[in-house]
N, C-alpha and C positions, 0 to 999 in steps of 0.2 A: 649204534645208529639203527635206528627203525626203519624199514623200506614199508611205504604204503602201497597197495597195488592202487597201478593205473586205471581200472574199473572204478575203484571206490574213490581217488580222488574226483573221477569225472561226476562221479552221482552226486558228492558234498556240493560240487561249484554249480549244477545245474538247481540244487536245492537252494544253495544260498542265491542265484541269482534271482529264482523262482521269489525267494522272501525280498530282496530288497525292488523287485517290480513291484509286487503289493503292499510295501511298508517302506519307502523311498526315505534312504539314510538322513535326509534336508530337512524333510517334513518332520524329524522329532530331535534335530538339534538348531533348530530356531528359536533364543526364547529371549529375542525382545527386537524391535525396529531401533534402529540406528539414524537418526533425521541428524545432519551438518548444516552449519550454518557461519557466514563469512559476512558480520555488520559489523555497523563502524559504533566500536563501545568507545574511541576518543577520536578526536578531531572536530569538524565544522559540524561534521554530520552525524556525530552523535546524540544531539539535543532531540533530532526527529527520530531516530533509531528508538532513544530511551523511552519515547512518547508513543509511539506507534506501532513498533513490533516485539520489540522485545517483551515485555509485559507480557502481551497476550501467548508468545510464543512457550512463555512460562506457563500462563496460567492453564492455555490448551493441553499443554503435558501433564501437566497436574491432576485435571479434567479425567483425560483419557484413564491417566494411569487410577485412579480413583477407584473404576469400575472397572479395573483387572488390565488395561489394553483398548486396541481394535482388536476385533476379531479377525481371522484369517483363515477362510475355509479349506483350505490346502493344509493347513496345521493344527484342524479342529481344535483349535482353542485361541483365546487373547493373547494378543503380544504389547507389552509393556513397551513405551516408548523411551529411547534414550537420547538426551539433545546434545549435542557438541555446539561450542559456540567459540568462532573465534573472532577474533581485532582484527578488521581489515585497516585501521585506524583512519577511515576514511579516503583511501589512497586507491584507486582502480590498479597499479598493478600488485601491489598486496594482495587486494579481492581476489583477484585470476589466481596467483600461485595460493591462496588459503581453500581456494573453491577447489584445486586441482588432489591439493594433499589432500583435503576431506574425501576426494572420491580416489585415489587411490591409492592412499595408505590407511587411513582409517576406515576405508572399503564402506562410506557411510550407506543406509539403502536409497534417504532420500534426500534431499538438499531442502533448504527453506532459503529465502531470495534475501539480498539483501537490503538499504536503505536506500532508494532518492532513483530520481534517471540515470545521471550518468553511471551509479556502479550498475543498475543494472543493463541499462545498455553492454556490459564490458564484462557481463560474468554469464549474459544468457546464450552466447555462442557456443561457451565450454561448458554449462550444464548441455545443450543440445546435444554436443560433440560427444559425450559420453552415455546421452540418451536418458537425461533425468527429467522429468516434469517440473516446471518452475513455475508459480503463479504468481506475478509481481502486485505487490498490494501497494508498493507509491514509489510507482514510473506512470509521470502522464508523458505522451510524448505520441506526435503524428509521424517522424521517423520511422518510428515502429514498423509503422504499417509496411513501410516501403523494404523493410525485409522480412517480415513477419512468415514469407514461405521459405527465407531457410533456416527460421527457427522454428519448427513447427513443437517443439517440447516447452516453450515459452505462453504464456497466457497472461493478456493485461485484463486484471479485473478493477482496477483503478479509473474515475471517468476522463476521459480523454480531451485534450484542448479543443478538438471538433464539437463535441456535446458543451462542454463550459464556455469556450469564447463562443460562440453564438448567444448561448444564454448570457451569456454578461452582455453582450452588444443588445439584445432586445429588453433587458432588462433599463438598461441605460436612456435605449429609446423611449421605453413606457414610463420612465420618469420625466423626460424632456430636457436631458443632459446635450449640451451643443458644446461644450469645452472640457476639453480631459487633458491630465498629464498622465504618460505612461511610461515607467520607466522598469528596469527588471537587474536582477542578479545577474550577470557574466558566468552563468554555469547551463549544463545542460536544459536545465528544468527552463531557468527565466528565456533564456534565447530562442528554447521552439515557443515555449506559452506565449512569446510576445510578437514572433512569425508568423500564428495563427491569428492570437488580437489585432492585430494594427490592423490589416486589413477587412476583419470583420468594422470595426470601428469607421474606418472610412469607406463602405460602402452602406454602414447607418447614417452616414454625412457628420460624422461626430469629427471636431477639428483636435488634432491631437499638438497642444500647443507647446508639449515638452516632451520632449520623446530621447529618453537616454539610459544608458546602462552602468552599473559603478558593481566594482571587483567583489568577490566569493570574500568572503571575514573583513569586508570594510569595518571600520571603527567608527563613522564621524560620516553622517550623511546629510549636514545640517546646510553645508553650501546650497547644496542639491533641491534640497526643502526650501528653500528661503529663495530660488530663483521658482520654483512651482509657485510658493506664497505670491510672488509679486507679478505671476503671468493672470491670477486671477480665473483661475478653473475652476468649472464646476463639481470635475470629478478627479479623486487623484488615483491609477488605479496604479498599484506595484507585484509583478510578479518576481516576490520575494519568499527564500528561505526562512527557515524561523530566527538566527539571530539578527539577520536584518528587518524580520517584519517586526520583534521587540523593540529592536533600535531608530524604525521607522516612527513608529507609536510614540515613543518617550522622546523623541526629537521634535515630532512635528507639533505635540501638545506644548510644548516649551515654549516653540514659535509660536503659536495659536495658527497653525493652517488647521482650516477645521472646512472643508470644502463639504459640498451636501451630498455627495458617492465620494465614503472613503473606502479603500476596495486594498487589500493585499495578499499575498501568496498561500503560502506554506505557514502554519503557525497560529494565525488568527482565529482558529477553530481548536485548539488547544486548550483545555480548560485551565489550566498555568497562565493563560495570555488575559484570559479574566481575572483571575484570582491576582496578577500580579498589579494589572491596571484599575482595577476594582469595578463593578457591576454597574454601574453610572459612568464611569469614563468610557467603555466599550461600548455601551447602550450608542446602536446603530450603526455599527463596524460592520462590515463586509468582507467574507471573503472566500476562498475555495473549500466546497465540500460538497453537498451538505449530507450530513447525518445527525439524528438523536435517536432519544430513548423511547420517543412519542410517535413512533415510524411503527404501521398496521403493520408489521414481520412478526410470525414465529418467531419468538426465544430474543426478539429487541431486548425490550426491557430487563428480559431476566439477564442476559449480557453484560448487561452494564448495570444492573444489581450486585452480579457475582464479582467484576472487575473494581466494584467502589470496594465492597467488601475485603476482597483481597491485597489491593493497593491501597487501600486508604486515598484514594484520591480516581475521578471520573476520568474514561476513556478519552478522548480525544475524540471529536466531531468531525474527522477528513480523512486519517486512515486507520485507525484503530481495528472500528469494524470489518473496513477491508481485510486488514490481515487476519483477524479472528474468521472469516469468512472463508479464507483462502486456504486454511487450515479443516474448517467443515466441508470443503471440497473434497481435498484429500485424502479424508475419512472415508468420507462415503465413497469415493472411488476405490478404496484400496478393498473395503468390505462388499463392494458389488461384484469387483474381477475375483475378490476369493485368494488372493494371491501376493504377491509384492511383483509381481512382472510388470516391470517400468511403463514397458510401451503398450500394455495390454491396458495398465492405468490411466496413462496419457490419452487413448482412444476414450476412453469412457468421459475425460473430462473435456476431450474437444466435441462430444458429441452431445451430451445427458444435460439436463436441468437439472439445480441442486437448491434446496431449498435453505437459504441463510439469512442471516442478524442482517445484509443488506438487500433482502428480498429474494426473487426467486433468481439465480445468475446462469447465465448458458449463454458460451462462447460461442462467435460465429468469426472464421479467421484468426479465432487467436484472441478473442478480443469478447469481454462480456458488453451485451447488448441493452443493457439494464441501469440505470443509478437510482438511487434515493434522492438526490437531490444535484443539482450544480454548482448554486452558489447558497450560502449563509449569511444571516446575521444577527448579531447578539441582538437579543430584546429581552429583558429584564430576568438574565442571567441565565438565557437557553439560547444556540444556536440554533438558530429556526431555518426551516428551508421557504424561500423564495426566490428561488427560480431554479428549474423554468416555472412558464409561471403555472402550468398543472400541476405538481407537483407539490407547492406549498405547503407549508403547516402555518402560516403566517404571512400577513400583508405586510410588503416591505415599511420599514421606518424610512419618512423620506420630509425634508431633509435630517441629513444626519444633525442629532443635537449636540450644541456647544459643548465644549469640553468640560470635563466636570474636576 
C-alpha cells in the first residue's frame, strides 16, 4: 500500500478543481439535444397529428441535423437533435403519464406539444410543473387565457377564437348573411369555438336557426344535415374536427345542402380535403386558418417547397406552418441563451420577436399577437386568405358554387 502525503493530496484537488472551473465536466459530455414528444399516432386524433405536426417535426430534425445541430455556446459546438416520439393514442391520461416518463426517465432536454385543445389543455400543466417550454401550434382556446398565469412555460402561437370568431361574424356580415346553422363537435375545441361564435353571431343580429352539437367519431351526420337543409340557411357554419369536417362534406353534397357560407372547422384547409373532394367540388369552402405559400414571409415559400419535396404531398393551410414555426422559435432561443437552461429559454421566447414561415411572432401573456390570416377558402385549388378582411390574398367567392 502506497501512503500519499496529505500536502500533495491537497495540491492534486486544488488543481483539479482549478481544471474543472475552467473546462466544466457538462460542457464536453453533451453531444446531442434530446426533444420528447407525446401525440396521438392512433385514435380520433391522429388524422390532424399526421397532417400537422408530425411531418414537420421530422422534417425540422432533418433540417437541423443536416447542418451538424443548433449551435450551443456553452458547448462551443452544434448539437445534433434527437426526437422521441411516443402514442398518447389520443387519450389525455396517456398524454400526462407519457409527457411525465419523457421527462423523467428519458431525462428528455425539451418536450414538443402535442395534437388538438383538449390534450393540450392536459399536458401544459406538467410540462410547467417541471419547467419545460411548450409552444402549442393547434390549441385554439379562450380558456387559455383564464390560466395562462399559472402556466407561464406554455405559449399559444395558434390564432385564437377572439381573432377568428369576430372575423368570421364580420365576414358574414360584409356578405349579407341573416340565417346560419351552427353546430360543433362535443370536444374541447368545438364547445369553446362555438362559446365564442354564437355570441359574436348574435350581436351581428345573424339568426342562428339551428344551433347543436353531435359526439367526437360520430359516423352518420346526415339527420343533422337534412333538418339544416330544410331550415333554409344562408350559412352552414361547423366547428368541426377533421373526421367529421370529411364526413360533413361527403354528406351534405349527397343531400345537395349547398348554402352560400359553407364554413367548417379543423380539416378544410388540409390539402387531403382537396385532393380527396376534388378542386371544383371545394371551389368556395370556408374554413379555419388561414395560411399559403404566397404569404410576403421569409422562407414561406421555401417551406413549403422543402415539405412537398420531402413528403411528396403539401403542408396543410391551418397548422402546419404553425408548428414548423414553433419549432424556429425554439432554435433561435436555445442559440440566443447560448445554453439549454429551460427557463433562461423560456424568458427569451416570452419576451423576443422571432422571425418565421407565419411572420414575424412575439408573445404578449403567453399568447402570439400576430396571424397570417383567420379564415380560408379554396379558390381554384389555393387556400386563400379572406379574412380579416386586411389581410387577404383574395376576394371572398360569394355565393358559394353548386356542387360539382
Amino acid at each position: 500500500m502506497v501512503t500519499v502525503p496529505k500536502h500533495f493530496r491537497l495540491t492534486v484537488c486544488v488543481m483539479l478543481s482549478a481544471l474543472f472551473i475552467a473546462f466544466p465536466l457538462a460542457a464536453h459530455s453533451k453531444d446531442k439535444i434530446v426533444i420528447g414528444s407525446a401525440i396521438s399516432l392512433s385514435g380520433p386524433y391522429a388524422p390532424g397529428a399526421a397532417m400537422t405536426q408530425i411531418p414537420n417535426y421530422s422534417m425540422w430534425v432533418d433540417e437541423v441535423n443536416a447542418k451538424g445541430g443548433i449551435f450551443v455556446k456553452e458547448y462551443n459546438k452544434r448539437l445534433p437533435v434527437k426526437l422521441i416520439i411516443y402514442d398518447d393514442k389520443s387519450d389525455i391520461g396517456t398524454a400526462v403519464k407519457l409527457v411525465e416518463k419523457l421527462v423523467l426517465q428519458e431525462k428528455v432536454d425539451f418536450l414538443l406539444p402535442p395534437w388538438g385543445t383538449a390534450m393540450h389543455f392536459a399536458i401544459a400543466p406538467v410540462a410547467n410543473k417541471y419547467g419545460y417550454p411548450l409552444i402549442g401550434p393547434t390549441i385554439s382556446s379562450e380558456k387559455l387565457r383564464e390560466v395562462a398565469h399559472t402556466i407561464p412555460y406554455f405559449f399559444g402561437i395558434l390564432n385564437m377564437p377572439r381573432e377568428q370568431g369576430k372575423a368570421l361574424a364580420d365576414l358574414l356580415v360584409e356578405l349579407g348573411i341573416k340565417k346560419a346553422a351552427l353546430i360543433y363537435v362535443a370536444d374541447a375545441y368545438g364547445i369553446e369555438w362555438t362559446g365564442k361564435v354564437a355570441p359574436d353571431l348574435g350581436l351581428a343580429g345573424i339568426d342562428v336557426a339551428v344551433f347543436r352539437s353531435y359526439p367526437l367519431g360520430a359516423t352518420d351526420l346526415s339527420p343533422l344535415l337534412k333538418t339544416i337543409k330544410a331550415a333554409d340557411v344562408d350559412a352552414l357554419l361547423g366547428m368541426s374536427y377533421p373526421p367529421d369536417t370529411f364526413l360533413i362534406t361527403e354528406q351534405a353534397k349527397v343531400i345537395d345542402l349547398n348554402p352560400k357560407v359553407f364554413y367548417l372547422g379543423v380539416g378544410v384547409a388540409f390539402p387531403v380535403y382537396r385532393d380527396k373532394f376534388g378542386v371544383e367540388t371545394v371551389e368556395g369552402i370556408m374554413g379555419a386558418g388561414a395560411w399559403n405559400p404566397k404569404l410576403p414571409y421569409p422562407g414561406a415559400k421555401a417551406y413549403f417547397d422543402r415539405h412537398v419535396q420531402k413528403w411528396e404531398k403539401e403542408p396543410d393551410r391551418w397548422g402546419s406552418a404553425f408548428a414548423y414555426a414553433s419549432l424556429q422559435i425554439l432554435e433561435q432561443a436555445i442559440e440566443e441563451v447560448g445554453s439549454l437552461d429551460r427557463k433562461k429559454i423560456r424568458d427569451v421566447i416570452a419576451t423576443k420577436t422571432f422571425p418565421t414561415v407565419i411572420g414575424p411572432v412575439r408573445f404578449e401573456g403567453g399568447f402570439n399577437v400576430q396571424s397570417p390570416g383567420e379564415i380560408g377558402q379554396w379558390q381554384n385549388g389555393e387556400f386563400e386568405v379572406v379574412a380579416a378582411k386586411e389581410k387577404r390574398t383574395a376576394e371572398p367567392i360569394f355565393p358559394k358554387p353548386k356542387w360539382k
